[in-house]
C-alpha positions, 0 to 999 in steps of 0.5 A, a space after each residue: 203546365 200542359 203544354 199538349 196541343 190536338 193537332 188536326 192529324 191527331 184529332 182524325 186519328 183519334 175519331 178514327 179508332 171508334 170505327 174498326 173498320 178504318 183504313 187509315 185512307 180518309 185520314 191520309 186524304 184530310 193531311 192531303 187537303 191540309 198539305 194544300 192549304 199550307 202551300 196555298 197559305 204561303 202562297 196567299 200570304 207572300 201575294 204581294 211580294 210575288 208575281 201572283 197578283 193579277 190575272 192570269 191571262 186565262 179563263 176558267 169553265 164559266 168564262 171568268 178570268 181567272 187569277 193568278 192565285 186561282 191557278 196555283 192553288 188548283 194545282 196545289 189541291 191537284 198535285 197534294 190529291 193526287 199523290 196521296 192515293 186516297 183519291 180515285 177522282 176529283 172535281 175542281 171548279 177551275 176545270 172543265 172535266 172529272 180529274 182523273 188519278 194517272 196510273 202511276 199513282 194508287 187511287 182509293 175509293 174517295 171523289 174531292 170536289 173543290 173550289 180552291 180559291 173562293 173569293 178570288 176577286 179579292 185577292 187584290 185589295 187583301 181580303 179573306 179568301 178561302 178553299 172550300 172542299 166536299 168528300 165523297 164515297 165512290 158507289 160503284 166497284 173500286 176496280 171499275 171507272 168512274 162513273 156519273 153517279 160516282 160524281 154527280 151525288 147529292 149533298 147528304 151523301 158527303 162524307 165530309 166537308 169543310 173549308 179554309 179560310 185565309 184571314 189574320 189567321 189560316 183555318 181550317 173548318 170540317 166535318 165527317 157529320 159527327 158536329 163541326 171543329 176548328 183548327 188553326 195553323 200555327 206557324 210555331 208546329 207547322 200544324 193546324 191546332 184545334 182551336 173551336 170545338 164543336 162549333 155550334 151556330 146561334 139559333 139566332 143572329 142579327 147579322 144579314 148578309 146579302 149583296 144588296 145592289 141586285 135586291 131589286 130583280 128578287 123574290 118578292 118574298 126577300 125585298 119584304 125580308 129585306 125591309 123587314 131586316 132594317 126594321 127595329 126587331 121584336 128582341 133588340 128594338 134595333 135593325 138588323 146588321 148588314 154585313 157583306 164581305 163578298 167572300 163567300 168563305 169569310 161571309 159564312 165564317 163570320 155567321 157560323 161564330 156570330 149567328 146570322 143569315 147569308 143570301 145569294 138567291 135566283 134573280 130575273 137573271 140567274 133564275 138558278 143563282 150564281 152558286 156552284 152546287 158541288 163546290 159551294 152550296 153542298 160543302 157549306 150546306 153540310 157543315 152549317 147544319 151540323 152545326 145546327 143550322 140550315 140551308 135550303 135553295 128557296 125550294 128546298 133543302 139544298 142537300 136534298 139537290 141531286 146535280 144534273 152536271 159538274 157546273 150546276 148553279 143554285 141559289 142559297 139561303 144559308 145561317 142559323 135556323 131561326 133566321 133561314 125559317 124566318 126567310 122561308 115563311 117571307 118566299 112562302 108568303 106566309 109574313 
């Protein structure tokens, strides 16, 4: 009987000796993210036996109420980055400005963008939620200050990306862009476990995910898709599936395993979306076409954005290839 288990810390050294050149420091900054999603687990986990349900009393950068679980696990992902030294800066979607690393700590050539709780509003009704979080590498001399072109990179300079979902189990879901893996907390090793190998999108999913109540301030091109995907299809004979959690981690978990296609485009009012950029759209942008997928803002490709400041918005079309064409050729007019 084997009894071995590929733990996420294992795995990343393992990936590490095929490049001579590694120091060790991104392998130390994934066990920082980890460590942060551990606490933020618990934390998540205890939710309705603790004083954290609810909000908070404060506000964050877009003038949301923030909740008590958004500032706890901002400050988990701070603290755990901060002390690792891997890190010469980082950007949460909580704050305002660049973090900077206090001197008291080393600080290492990586910049960490984060959300570190997506799907906050859900927190009340215990429905999954999750932290997302983008690497880069810092282009400018290790010595010198951070700068904006250190931070404001766009998404095909991510070194890494991923995300954790807190559900009926914690994982965590990432890639250096060499494919996407899987590991699942087992409480028994105190260790995230891998558990999806090289993840690999459906080039086709029947599932739709969108929040349909704001379709009628839409692209022309999506009203049709969307009439389009009720519809029996040319494969099936069937309508497509309407799922909609609201969690954008859980909403893209689903399609990355089942195959589908998530929407959460511009309208009359947020012509730019609701979506951050830097941490949303880059990080699961990264991931899904390494998977195999795409994800593009309507225009383009989002990877190919380059963020004009810390907060920038953008619409995103995101899932597996086919359905992502699909949606393209309706904003196009080409069905």
């Amino acid at each position: 009987m084997n009894n071995f288990v590929m733990t996420l810390n294992r795995f990343i050294v393992e990936s590490g000796r095929k490049y001579p050149e590694a120091t060790g420091a991104f392998t130390s900054l994934l066990a920082d993210i980890a460590l942060a999603a551990k606490v933020i687990s618990i934390q998540v986990n205890k939710a309705g036996l603790l004083d954290i349900f609810g909000g908070a009393g404060s506000e964050n950068v877009f003038g949301e109420a923030q909740q008590k679980l958004d500032v706890s696990a901002h400050e988990a992902m701070v603290k755990s980055l901060r002390f690792g030294g891997a890190c010469c800066a980082m950007v949460s979607e909580e704050d305002e400005n660049i973090i900077d690393i206090p001197e008291k700590y080393p600080k290492g050539k990586y910049i960490c963008c984060f959300d570190p709780l997506d799907g906050s509003s859900n927190i009340d009704v215990n429905v999954s939620i999750g932290t997302i979080f983008s690497i880069f590498r810092r282009v400018s001399p290790d010595n010198d200050p951070i700068t904006d072109e250190d931070i404001l990179q766009p998404g095909y300079s991510q070194v890494c990306s991923g995300y954790v979902i807190y559900g009926s189990s914690t994982m965590l879901v990432y890639t250096t862009g060499n494919g996407v893996h899987g590991f699942t907390f087992d409480p028994q090793y105190g260790s995230f476990i891998l558990s999806h190998p090289k993840m690999v999108i459906p080039r086709r999913g029947n599932i739709v995910s969108a929040n349909e109540s704001n379709s009628n301030s839409w692209h022309e091109g999506l009203q049709r898709y969307l009439k389009h995907c009720k519809e029996p299809q040319p494969k099936t004979g069937k309508p497509m599936t309407s799922r909609y959690i609201g969690s954008l981690v859980a909403d893209f978990h689903r399609n990355l395993l089942k195959g589908g296609v998530y929407l959460y485009p511009g309208d009359q009012k947020n012509p730019n979306g609701k979506l951050r950029l830097m941490y949303e759209a880059n990080p699961l942008a990264f991931l899904v076409e390494q998977a195999g997928g795409r994800a593009i803002t309507g225009k383009g490709r989002v990877m190919d954005v380059t963020p004009g400041s810390l907060h920038d918005r953008t619409p995103l079309i995101i899932g597996s290839k086919e359905n992502v064409n699909e949606v393209e050729e309706y904003l196009k007019g080409k069905r």
